[in-house]
DOLUMTI-564386 format. One record per residue (C-alpha): residue in three letters; x, y, z. Coordinates in steps of 0.25 Angstrom, whole numbers, plus 2048, in hexadecimal, padded with zeros to 3 digits. Layout:
ALAXYZ...
# end
This chain:
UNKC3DA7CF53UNKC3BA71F4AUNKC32A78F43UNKC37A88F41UNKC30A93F41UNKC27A98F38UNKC2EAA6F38UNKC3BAA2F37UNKC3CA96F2EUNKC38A9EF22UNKC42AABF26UNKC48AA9F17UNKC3CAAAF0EUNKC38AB6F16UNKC44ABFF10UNKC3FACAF09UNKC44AC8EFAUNKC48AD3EF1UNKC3EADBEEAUNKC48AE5EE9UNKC57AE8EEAUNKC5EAE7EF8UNKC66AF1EF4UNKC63B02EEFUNKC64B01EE0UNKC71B07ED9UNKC70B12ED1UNKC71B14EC3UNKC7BB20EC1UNKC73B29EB5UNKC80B31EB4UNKC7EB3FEAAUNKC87B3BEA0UNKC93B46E9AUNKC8BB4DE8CUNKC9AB49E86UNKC95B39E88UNKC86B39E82UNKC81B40E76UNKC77B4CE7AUNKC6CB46E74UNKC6DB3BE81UNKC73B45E8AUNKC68B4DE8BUNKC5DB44E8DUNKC66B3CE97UNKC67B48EA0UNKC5BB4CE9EUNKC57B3EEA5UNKC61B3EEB1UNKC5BB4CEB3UNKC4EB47EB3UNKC53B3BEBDUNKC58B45EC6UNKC4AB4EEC7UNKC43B3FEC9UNKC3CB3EEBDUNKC40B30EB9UNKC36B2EEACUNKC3CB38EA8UNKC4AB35EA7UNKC47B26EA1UNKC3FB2FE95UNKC4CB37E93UNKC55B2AE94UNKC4CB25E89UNKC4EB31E82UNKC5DB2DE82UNKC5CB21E81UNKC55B23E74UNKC61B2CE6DUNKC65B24E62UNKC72B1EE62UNKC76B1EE6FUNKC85B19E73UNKC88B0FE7FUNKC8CB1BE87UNKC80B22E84UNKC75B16E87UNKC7DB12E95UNKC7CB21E99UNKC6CB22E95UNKC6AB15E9BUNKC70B18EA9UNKC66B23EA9UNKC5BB1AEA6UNKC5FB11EAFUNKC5FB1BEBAUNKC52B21EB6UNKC4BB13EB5UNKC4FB0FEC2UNKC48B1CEC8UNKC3DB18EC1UNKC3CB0BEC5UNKC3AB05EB6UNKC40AF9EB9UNKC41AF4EAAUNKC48B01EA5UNKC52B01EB1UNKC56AF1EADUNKC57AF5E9FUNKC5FB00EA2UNKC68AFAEACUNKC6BAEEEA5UNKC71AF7E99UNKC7AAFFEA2UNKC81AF1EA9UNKC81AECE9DUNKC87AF5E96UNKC96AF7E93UNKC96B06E93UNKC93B07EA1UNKC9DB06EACUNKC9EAF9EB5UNKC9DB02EC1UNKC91B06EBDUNKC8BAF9EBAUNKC8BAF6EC9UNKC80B01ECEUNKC78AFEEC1UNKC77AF0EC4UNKC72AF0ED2UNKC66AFAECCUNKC65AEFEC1UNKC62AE5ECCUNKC5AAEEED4UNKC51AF0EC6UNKC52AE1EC3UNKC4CADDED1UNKC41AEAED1UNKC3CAE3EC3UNKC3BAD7ECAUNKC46AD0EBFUNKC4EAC7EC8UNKC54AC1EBFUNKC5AACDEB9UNKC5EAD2EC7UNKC65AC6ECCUNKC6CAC7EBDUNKC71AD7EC1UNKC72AD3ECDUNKC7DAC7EC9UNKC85AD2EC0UNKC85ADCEC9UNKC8DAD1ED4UNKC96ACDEC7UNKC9AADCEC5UNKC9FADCED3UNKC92AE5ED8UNKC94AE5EE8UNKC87AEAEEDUNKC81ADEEF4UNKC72AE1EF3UNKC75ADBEE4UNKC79ACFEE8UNKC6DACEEF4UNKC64AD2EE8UNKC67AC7EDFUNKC67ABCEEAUNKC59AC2EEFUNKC54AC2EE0UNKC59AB4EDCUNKC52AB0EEAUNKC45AB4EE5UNKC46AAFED7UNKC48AA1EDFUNKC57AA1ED8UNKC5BA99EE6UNKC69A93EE2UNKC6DAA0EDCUNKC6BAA6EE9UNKC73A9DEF1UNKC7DA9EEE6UNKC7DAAEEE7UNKC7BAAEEF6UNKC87AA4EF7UNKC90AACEEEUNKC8BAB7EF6UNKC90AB0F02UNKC9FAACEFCUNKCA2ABBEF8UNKC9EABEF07UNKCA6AB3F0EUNKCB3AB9F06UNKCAFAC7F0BUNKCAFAC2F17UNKC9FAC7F19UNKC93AC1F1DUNKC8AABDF11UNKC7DAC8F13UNKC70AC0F1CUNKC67AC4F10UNKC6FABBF08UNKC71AB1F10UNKC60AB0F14UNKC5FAAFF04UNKC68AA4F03UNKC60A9CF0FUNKC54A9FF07UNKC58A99EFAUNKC5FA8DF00UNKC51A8BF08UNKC4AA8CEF9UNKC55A82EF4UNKC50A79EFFUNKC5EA79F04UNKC5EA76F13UNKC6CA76F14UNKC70A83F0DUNKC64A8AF15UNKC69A84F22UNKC77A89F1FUNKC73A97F1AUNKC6BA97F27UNKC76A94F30UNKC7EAA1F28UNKC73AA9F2BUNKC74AA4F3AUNKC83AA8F39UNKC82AB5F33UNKC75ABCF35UNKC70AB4F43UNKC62AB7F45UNKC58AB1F4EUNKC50AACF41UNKC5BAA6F3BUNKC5FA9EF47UNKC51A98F49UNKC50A94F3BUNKC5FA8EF3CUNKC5AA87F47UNKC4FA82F43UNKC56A7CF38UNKC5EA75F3FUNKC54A6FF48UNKC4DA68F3BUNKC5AA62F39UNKC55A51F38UNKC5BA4AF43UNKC5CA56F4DUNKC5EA4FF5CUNKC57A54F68UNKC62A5BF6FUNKC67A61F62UNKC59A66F61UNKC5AA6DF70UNKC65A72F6BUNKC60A7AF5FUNKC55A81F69UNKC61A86F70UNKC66A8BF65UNKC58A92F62UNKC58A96F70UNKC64A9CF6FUNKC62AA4F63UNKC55AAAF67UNKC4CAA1F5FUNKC45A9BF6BUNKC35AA1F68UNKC2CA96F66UNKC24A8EF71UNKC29A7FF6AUNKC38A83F6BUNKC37A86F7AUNKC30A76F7DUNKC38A70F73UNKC45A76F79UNKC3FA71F84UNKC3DA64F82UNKC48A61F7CUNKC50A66F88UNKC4AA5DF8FUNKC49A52F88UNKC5AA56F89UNKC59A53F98UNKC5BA61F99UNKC4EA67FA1UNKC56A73FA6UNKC56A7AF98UNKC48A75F93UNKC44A7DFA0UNKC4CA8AF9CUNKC46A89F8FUNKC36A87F95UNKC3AA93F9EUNKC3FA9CF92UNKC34A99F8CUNKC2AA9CF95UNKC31AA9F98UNKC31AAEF8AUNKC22AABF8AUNKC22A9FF80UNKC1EA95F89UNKC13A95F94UNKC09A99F8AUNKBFDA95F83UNKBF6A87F81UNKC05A80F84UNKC06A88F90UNKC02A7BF99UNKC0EA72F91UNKC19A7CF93UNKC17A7FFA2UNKC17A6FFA4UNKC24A6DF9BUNKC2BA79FA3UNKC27A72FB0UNKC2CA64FACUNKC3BA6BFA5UNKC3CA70FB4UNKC3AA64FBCUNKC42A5EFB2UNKC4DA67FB6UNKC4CA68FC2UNKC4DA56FC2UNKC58A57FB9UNKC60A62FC1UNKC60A57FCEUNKC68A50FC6UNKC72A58FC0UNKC7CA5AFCAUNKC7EA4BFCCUNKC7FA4AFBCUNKC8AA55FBCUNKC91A50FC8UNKC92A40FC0UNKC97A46FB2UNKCA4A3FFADUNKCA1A3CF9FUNKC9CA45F92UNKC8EA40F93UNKC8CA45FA1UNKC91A51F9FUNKC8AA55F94UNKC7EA52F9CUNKC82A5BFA6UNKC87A66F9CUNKC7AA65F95UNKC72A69FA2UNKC7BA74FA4UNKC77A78F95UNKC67A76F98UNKC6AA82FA5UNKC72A8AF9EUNKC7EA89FA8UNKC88A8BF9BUNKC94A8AFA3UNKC90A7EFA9UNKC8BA77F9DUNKC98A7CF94UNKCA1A73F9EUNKC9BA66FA1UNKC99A67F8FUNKCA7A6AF91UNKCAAA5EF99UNKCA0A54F90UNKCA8A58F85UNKCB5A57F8CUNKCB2A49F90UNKCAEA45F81UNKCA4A39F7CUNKC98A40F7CUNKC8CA3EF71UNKC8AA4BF70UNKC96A53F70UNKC91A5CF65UNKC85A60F6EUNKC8EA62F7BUNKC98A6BF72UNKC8CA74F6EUNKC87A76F7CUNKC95A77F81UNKC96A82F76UNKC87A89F79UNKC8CA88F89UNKC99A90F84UNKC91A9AF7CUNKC88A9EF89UNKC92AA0F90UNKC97AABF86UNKCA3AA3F81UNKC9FAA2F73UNKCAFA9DF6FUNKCAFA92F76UNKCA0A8FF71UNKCA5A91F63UNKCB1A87F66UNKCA8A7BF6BUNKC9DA7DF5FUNKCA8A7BF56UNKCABA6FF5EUNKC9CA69F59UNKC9EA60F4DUNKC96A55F44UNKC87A54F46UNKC82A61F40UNKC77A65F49UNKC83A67F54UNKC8BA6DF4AUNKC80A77F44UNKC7BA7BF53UNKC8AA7EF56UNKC8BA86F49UNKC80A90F4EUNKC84A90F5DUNKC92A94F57UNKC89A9FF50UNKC85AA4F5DUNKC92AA2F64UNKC99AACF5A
# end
């Protein structure tokens, strides 16, 4: 685990970006304006062009918008009404240039209402992006937020465009504005959003901010790949203990992430290297069930380390009950709770934890109340777990593993 895998480390550069709009373009409205409003010499060859619209035959129309366009002397009413046609039309036809031109009249312009403005800045956007001008689509995009615009594909599109203009602090700055609107609504910030966060943060070089925006993801949208990649975060952590490292394989054991060869001898090892055999055993055996172990050149070294985890136990189990018979103090019991754990007898480990922490004294208290609460969580009572990993305070490897069991335990 100390080295992650190669599938799951680099989840966040695999996003696929925007090379168009997440969201279905607005429509610019081409409206047939009242004779009363436009003098016939506009009239004419406007409706003549939103005729042509409606029969498909898109050159067309942008030739009588031009014709319009081209009456001398046109008013601001006139220009806005002719330019929402062009608009419309150049949109159909895909000519990008004209339909930014276009747009950027009628949001601009005063004679056209702030309603309107809305839907004609979403298909600005959308033109913007397919002409591959960022930097004018993240400038519509902003506007479009400032004029109170509510669809939130906008707001993904700018983050994803100011991602792939390599604009990293802005898209924390979005994403975390993004994420304060949110929390007031009382909703969950969206996982695309959150992913781009972790990507930028990872581009800033931001261990921290990417670690954090990973435990969110964890929280929100729990998926196997996030938790291996949270995980294996935390087992890079500089002066990681072996027990805590045991600990962080159950954790990926318990999450599903238990896959590769290495993880199965590593648990292991370093459960017996804990004094706990029983559960290097359990582990061996899983493994050779699920048809990881037992195979190939290593196939030799895995049957001898099953052999020797089982004598192991079966030494170590002589023993127990005068251990368990003699426990007066914390030390012991946890000793004897801990071989509970290594079986998987949860009732029987949650009370000697019970009593070790009871008694007081012990070095490893935070350790005791994290099993005591992963006992508890077996056992189906998720309250009480979440009651003793709040209990775990200080060191913050105990305090991040009782953050994620008390993701688990919700």
């Amino acid at each position: 685990m100390k080295k992650q895998r190669a599938h799951t480390a680099h989840w966040a550069n695999q996003l696929i970006l925007l090379t168009g709009l997440l969201f279905c373009m607005a429509s610019v409205h081409a409206q047939a304006p009242a004779p009363a409003t436009l003098r016939a010499e506009v009239h004419k060859p406007l409706t003549a062009a939103q005729e042509a619209m409606k029969s498909n035959q898109i050159d067309q129309a942008l030739s009588f918008t031009r014709e319009a366009l081209a009456v001398s002397q046109l008013t601001p009413v006139e220009r806005a009404f002719v330019m929402r046609t062009q608009a419309a039309a150049a949109v159909r036809a895909k000519n990008w240039d004209l339909a930014i031109e276009s747009l950027e009249f009628l949001v601009t312009s005063p004679d056209v209402p702030q309603t309107d403005k809305r839907s004609m800045l979403e298909s600005l956007m959308n033109a913007c992006l397919q002409k591959k001008d960022n930097t004018r689509a993240v400038k519509w995009g902003r506007q479009y937020l400032q004029d109170g615009g509510t669809n939130p594909g906008i707001r993904l599109a700018m983050i994803q465009t100011l991602s792939v203009m390599g604009e990293h602090k802005q898209v924390l700055q979005e994403v975390q504005e993004k994420m304060r609107l949110d929390a007031a609504a009382g909703q969950k910030t969206p996982e695309q959003e959150l992913r781009l966060m972790a990507i930028s943060y990872r581009q800033l070089k931001d261990d921290a901010g990417y670690m954090s925006t990973l435990k969110r993801l964890v929280n929100d949208y729990p998926t196997k790949a996030y938790w291996v990649e949270v995980i294996g975060r935390m087992s890079q952590q500089p002066g990681l203990n072996p027990r805590q490292e045991l600990n962080l394989y159950r954790l990926l054991e318990q999450t599903g992430n238990m896959e590769e060869v290495d993880e199965y001898i590593e648990m292991a090892n370093l459960a017996i290297k804990a004094g706990l055999p029983a559960e290097a055993l359990r582990v061996l055996s899983k493994g050779f069930d699920q048809g990881v172990l037992g195979k190939g050149a290593d196939a030799a070294v895995h049957n001898k380390l099953r052999a020797d985890a089982q004598k192991k136990t079966q030494e170590d189990a002589k023993g127990f009950a005068p251990l368990e018979k003699s426990a007066k103090d914390a030390v012991t019991w946890a000793a004897v709770a801990d071989v509970y754990f290594s079986q998987q007898n949860w009732t029987a480990a949650h009370a000697a934890y019970a009593k070790a922490l009871e008694l007081g004294g012990s070095k490893r208290e935070n350790e005791l109340r994290l099993h005591a609460a992963i006992s508890l969580f077996q056992l189906g009572q998720k309250d009480g777990a979440r009651q003793q990993l709040a209990n775990i305070k200080g060191d913050l490897v105990w305090t991040d593993m009782a953050a994620l069991w008390g993701i688990l335990a919700r």
